[in-house]
C-alpha positions in Angstrom: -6.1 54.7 -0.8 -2.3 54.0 -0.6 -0.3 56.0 -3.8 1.4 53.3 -6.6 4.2 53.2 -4.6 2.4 52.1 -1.6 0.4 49.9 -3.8 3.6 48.2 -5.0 4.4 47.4 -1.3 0.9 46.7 -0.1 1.3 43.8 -3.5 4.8 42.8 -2.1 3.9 42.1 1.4 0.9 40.3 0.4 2.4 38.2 -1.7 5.2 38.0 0.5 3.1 36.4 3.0 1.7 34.0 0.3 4.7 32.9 -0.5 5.9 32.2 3.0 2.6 30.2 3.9 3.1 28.5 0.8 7.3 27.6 1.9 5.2 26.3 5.5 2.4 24.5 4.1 4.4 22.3 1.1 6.5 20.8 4.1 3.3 19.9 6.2 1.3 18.7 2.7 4.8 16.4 1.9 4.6 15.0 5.6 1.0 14.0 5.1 -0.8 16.5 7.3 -4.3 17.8 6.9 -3.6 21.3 6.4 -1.8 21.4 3.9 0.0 24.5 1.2 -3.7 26.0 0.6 -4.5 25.9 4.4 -1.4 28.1 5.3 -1.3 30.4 2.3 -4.8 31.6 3.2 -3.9 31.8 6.7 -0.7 33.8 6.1 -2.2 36.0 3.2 -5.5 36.4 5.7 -3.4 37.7 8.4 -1.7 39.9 6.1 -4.6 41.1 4.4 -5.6 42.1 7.6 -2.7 43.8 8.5 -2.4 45.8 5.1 -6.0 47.1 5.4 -5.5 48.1 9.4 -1.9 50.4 8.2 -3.7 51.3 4.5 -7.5 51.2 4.8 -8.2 53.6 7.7 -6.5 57.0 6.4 -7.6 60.0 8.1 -8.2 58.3 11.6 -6.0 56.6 13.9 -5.6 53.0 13.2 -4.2 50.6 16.0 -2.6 47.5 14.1 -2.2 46.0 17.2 -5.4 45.4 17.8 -5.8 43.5 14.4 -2.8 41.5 15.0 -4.9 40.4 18.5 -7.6 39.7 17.0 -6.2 37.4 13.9 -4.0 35.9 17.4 -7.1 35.2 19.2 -9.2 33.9 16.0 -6.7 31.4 15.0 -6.4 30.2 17.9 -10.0 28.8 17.5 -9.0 27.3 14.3 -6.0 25.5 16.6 -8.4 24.4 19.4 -10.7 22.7 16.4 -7.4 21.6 15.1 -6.8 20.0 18.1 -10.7 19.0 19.3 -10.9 17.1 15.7 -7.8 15.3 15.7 -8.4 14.1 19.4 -8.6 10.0 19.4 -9.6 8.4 22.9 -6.9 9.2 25.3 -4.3 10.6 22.6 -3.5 14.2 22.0 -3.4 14.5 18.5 -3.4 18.1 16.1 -0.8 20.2 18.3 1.7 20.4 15.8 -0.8 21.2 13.1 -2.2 24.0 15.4 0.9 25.4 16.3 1.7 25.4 12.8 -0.7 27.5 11.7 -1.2 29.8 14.4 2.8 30.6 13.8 1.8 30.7 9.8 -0.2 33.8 11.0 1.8 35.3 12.5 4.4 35.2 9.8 1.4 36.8 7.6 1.3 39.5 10.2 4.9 40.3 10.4 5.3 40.1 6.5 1.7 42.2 6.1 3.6 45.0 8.5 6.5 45.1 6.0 9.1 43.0 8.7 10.3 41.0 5.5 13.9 40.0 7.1 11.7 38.9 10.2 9.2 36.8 8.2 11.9 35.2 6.5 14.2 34.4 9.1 10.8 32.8 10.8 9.5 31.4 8.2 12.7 29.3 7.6 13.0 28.4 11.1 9.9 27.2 11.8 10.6 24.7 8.6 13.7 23.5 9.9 11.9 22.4 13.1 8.7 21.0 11.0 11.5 18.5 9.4 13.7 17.5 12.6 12.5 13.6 13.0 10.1 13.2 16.4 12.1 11.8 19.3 10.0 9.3 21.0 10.3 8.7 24.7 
């Protein structure tokens, strides 16, 4: 169990997280997408909480985060591909951006649950700069 110091940061980074998914999730809820500011807060805080308990909830052994951080990769990913499946219409691709969206929300959640705030940040606002450039249609 982390001290109250490491408590305070374990609180910081989760909420952190929370509030970048949230940042992510109001520009995708304003554009009229289906996953929306809950969606990516509880995938951001999810891969966080992850995160936090890989670092803070296996004291006394050896703990490898990275294999957390490829296992919230690979399960998302299956959220993407339903994403994707479910928003499939005849011969149209249709979801990609919603699945890329939230497979990049988690890993924001991981960076911010590993304590990388300047990283999660700087992501976090570029990845809503992009969401809000207007499609270019060919």
């Amino acid at each position: 169990m982390p001290n109250l110091s490491s408590l305070t940061e374990v609180v910081l980074r989760f909420l952190l997280a929370a509030a970048l998914g949230a940042g992510i999730g109001y520009q995708r809820e304003r554009a009229g997408k289906a996953a929306g500011m809950r969606t990516h807060i509880l995938v951001s805080s999810g891969a966080a909480l992850f995160t936090l308990v890989s670092i803070y909830g296996f004291s006394g052994g050896e703990a490898d985060i990275s294999r957390v951080a490829a296992g919230v990769v690979l399960g998302v990913g299956f959220i993407g591909a339903g994403v994707i499946l479910r928003g499939a219409r005849e011969e149209e691709v249709a979801g990609l951006t919603t699945a890329a969206t939230i497979w990049v929300t988690a890993a924001i959640g991981l960076a911010a649950g590993a304590g990388m705030y300047l990283v999660s940040v700087i992501a976090t606002a570029i990845i809503t700069g992009i969401l809000v450039l207007p499609k270019i249609r060919g």
